[in-house]
N, C-alpha and C positions, 0 to 999 in steps of 0.2 A: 314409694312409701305409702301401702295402701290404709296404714292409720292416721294420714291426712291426705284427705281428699283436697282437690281446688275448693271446695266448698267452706272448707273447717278453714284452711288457709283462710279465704274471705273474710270468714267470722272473726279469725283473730285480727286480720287488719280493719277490719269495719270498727271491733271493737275499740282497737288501738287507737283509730282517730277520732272516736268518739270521745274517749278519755281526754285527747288531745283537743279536742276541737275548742273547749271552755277557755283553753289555757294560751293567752297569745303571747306571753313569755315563752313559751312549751316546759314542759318538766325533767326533771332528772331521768336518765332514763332508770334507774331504778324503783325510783316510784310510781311510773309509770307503767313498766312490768307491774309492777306491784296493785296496781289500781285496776290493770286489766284483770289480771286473775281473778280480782274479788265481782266483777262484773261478768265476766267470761269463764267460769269456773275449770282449770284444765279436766281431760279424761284421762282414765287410768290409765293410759298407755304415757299422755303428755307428763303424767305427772311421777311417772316413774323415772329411775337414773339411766344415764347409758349404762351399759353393763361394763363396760372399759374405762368407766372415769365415776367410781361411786360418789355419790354426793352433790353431784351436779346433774340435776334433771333437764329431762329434755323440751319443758313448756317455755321456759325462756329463750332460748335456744335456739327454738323453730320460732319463735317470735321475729327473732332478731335478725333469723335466716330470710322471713319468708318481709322483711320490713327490705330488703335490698333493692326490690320490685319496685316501692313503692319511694326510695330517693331516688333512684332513678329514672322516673316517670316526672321529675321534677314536683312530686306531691308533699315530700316530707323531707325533713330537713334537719340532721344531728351534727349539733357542732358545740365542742365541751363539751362533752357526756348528756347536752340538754338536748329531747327531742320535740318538733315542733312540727307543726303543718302549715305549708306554703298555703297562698292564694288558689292556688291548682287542687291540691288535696283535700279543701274546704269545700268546692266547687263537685271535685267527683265523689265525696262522701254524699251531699245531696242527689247526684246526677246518675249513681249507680248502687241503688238501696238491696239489690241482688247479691248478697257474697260472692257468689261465685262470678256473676259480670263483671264486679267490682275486682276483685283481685285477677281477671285473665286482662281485664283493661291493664291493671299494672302490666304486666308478664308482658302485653303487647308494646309498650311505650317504654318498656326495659329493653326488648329487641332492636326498637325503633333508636335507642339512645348507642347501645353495644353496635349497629351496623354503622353506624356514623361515627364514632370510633375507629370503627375498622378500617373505615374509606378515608378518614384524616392521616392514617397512616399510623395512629395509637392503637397498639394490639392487646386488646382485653380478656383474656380469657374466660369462656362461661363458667356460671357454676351451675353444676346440677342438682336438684334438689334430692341428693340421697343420702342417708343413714352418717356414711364414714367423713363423705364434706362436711356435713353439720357440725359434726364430733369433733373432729380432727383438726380445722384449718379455719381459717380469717377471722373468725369471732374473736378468738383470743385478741386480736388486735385490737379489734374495736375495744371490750371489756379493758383490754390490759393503759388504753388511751384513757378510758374514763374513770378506772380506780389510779392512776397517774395525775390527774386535773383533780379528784375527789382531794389525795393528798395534799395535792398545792393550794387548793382554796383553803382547807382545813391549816395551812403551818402558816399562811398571809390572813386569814380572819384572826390568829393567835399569837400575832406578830405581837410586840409592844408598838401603839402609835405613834411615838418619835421614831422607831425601826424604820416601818411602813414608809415616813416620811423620808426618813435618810436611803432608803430603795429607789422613793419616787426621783430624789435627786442624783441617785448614781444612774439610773437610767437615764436621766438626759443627759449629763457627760458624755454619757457612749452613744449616744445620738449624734455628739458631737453640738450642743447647748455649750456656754462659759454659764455657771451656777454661780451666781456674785452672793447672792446670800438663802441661808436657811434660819426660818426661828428657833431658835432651840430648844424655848420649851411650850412651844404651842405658836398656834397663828397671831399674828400680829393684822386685826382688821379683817381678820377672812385670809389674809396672804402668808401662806407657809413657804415658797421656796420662788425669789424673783430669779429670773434667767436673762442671758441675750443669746444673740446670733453670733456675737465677735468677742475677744476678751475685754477689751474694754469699753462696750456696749457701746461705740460707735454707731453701728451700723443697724438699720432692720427696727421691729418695735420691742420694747419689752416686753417681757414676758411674765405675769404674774401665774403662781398655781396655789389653789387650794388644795389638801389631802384629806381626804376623812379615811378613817382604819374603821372607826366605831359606830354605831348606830342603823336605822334605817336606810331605805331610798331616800336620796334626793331629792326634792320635792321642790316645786317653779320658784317656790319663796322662797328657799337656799339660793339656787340659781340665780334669781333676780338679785339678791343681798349682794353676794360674788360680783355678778355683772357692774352692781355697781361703783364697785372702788376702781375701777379699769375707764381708764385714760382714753380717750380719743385717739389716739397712736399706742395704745397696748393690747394684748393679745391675755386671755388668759385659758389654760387648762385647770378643769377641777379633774379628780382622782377620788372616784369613792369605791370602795372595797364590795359596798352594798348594793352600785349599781343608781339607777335613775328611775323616778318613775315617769311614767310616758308622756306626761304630761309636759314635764321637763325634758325630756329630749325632742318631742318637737319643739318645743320652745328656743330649745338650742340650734336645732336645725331652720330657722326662720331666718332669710337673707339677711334683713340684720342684726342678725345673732352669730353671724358666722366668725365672730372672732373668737369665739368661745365652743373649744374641745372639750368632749366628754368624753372620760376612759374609764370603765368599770373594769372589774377584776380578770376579765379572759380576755381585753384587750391591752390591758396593763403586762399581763401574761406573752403573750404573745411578741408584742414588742421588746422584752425581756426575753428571749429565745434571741429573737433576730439579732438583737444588739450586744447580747453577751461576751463576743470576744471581743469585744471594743470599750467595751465596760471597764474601770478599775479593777485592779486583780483582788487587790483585798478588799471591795465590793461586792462581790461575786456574792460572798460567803454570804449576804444575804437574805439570797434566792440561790441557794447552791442545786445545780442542775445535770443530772448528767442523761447524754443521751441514749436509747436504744437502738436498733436498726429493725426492721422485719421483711421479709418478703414479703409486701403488698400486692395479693391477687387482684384487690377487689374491684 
């Protein structure tokens, strides 16, 4: 592909984590394409369509293509359509200010990861950076993962709150939780849904959870509030839709703090895949989910 050089490659990933590097959430990946181009302006070749797929140009594209190098290098990091950089990728953005060192280090440490692979006995097949791969094949996946999570954050931030909350509580059922009570029309003291471990909560500690569907991050003063209606022998989950801010998740992560779970929305997510067939049936409906299949080269 001699309208990108290793060079321009470079440039695009230098830029990429540049964009990235402010952001220790990491960003959607759309707005993050989106950030680079206005930093990175594409050339008229990047910024023209394939000729077999009009409408879809080829600058994000090769973005997304030439980003393969650099998870794999353990530098960057997409997971839920959000992309972010590792400790490693903050480290070789200072350590290789050369585009072009910069992106052959990925290419070397992409080899270094695919022959280890090979030798564990997992067979990965390369890609090569030409024309009809870019076009053709593995992106869709990625893209098709992340306008799939776009929808489901979008239909759970526009849930009604008592929904949200009757979600939170049919997920633990299929966890296999006894759910002894829900508020029904709002929290009672911070506590929206008590659980146990046995049906008649015998066994094990209770379980108190809060729900939030509405508002900001979490913020240590929520947490702290939370932590404190919880019992010496009680456990509690909060569930916020909006997520935590960092302050409060180490806070939660403090030894002891450790009775207390935080689930934001692609964790809530996620548990909700695994636990689905165990879930009440007319629960389901929901979070109604259905799966795809693809051929995973990547």
């Amino acid at each position: 592909m001699a309208e990108v050089t290793a060079r321009r490659a470079g440039e695009m990933m230098r830029g990429l984590f540049e964009v990235l590097a402010p952001e220790p959430d990491g960003l959607a990946a759309k707005g993050a394409l989106a950030r680079l181009a206005k930093v990175l302006p594409p050339t008229p070749f990047e910024a023209a369509d394939y000729p077999k797929r009009p409408g879809v140009r080829r600058y994000e594209k090769l973005v997304r293509f030439h980003s393969i190098n650099a998870v794999k290098a353990g530098w960057m990091a997409k997971t839920d359509g959000t992309w972010s950089l590792t400790d490693a990728g903050r480290t070789a953005l200072t350590k290789y200010p050369d585009p072009e060192t910069f992106y052959r280090e990925s290419i070397r440490l992409y080899r270094a990861w695919h022959e280890t692979q090979v030798r564990s006995g997992t067979v990965v097949e390369a890609v090569e950076a030409v024309p009809d791969v870019i076009e053709g094949t593995g992106f869709s996946i990625e893209e098709a993962r992340e306008q799939a999570w776009d929808e489901v954050q979008t239909y759970l931030h526009g849930m009604p709150p008592y929904d949200f909350q009757r979600l939170v509580g049919a997920l633990l059922r299929g966890m296999g939780y006894h759910v002894a009570w829900e508020a029904p029309g709002g929290a009672d003291d911070g506590i929206d849904i008590v659980a146990y471990t046995d049906p008649l909560g015998a066994k094990g500690p209770r379980i108190k959870v809060q729900v939030k569907r509405l508002g900001s991050k979490v913020d240590v003063g929520e947490l702290r509030s939370f932590m404190a209606v919880l019992g010496g022998d009680e456990v509690g989950i909060y569930v916020a839709a909006s997520g935590f801010t960092s302050e409060a998740e180490r806070h939660a992560r403090r030894e002891q703090n450790r009775k207390v779970t935080l689930i934001n929305l692609g964790t809530l997510y996620k548990l909700w895949v695994e636990h689905q067939k165990t879930i009440p049936e007319e629960s389901r409906l929901l979070l109604p989910l259905t799966a795809v299949y693809y051929l995973d080269r990547s």
